[in-house]
C-alpha positions as CSV (number, residue, x, y, z in Angstrom):
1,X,-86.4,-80.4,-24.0
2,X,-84.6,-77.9,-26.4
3,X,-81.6,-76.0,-24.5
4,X,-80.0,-72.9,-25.8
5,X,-76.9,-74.1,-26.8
6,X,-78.3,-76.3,-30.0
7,X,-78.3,-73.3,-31.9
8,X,-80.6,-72.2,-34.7
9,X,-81.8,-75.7,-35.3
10,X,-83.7,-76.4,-31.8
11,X,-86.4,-74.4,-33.3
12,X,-86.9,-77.2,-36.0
13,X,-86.5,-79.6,-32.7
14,X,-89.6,-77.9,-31.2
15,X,-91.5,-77.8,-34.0
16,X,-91.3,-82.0,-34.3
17,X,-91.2,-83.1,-30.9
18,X,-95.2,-81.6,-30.6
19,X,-93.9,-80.0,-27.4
20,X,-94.2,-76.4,-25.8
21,X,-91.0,-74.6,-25.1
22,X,-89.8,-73.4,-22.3
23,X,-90.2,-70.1,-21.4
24,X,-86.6,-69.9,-21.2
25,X,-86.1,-70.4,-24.5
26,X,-88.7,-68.8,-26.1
27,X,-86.9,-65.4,-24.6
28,X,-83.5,-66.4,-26.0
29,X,-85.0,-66.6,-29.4
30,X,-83.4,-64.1,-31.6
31,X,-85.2,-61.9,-34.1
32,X,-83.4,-63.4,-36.8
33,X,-84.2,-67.3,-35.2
34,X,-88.2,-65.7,-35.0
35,X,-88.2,-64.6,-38.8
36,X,-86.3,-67.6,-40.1
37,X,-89.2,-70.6,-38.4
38,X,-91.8,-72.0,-40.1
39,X,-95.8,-70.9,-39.4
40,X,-95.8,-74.2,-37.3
41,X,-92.9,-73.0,-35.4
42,X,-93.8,-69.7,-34.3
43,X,-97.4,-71.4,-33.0
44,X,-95.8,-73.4,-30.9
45,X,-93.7,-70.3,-29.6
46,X,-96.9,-68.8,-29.2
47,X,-98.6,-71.3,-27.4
48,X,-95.8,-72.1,-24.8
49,X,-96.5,-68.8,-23.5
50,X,-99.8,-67.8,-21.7
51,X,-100.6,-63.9,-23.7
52,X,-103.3,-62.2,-20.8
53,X,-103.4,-59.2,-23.7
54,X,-104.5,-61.1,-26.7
55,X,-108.4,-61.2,-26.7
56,X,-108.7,-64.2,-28.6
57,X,-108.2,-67.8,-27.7
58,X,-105.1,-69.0,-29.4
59,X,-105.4,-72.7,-28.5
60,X,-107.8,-73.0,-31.8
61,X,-106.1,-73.3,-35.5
62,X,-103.8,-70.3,-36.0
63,X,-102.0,-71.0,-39.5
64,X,-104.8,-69.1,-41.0
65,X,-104.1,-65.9,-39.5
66,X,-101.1,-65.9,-41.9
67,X,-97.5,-64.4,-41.3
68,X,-97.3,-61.4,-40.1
69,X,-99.7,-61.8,-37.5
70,X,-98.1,-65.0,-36.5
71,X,-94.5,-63.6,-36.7
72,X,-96.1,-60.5,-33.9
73,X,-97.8,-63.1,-31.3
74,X,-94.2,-64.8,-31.3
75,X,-92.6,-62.1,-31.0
76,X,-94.8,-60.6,-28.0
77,X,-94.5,-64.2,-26.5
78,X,-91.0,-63.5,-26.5
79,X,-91.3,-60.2,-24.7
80,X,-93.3,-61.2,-22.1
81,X,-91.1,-63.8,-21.3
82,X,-88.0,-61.5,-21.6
83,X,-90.5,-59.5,-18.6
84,X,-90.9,-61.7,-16.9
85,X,-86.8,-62.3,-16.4
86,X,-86.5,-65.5,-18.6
């Protein structure tokens, strides 16, 4: 699994390996690590984390919701792991 201490790059990590992150990680991201990944990465940011707010089911295709959307589900993902003491 992807620690924290591999630096900006375990994002691209994530992104290949097809796995979720942990929680753990997902609330160390930094903004700047958020805003610099791919569309792929920040749906697998968004799908390690289980979002009881979002209406929607985001286990379907999410690429088409574009970037700014995606870029706001990561970034709630993040909070609600930062909540939850990650």
């Amino acid at each position: 699994m992807v620690s924290r201490s591999e630096g900006p790059e375990r994002s691209g990590l994530a992104a290949t390996t097809g796995e979720l992150m942990r929680k753990a990680d997902v609330a160390q991201l930094s903004s700047s690590e958020l805003s610099k990944m791919s569309d792929t990465e920040l749906v697998r940011v968004i799908r390690s984390v289980h979002q009881p707010h979002v209406g929607g089911d985001l286990r379907g295709p999410l690429q088409h919701l574009g970037r700014k959307p995606l870029a706001g589900l990561a970034w709630r993902a993040r909070q609600l792991c930062r909540n939850q003491g990650y």
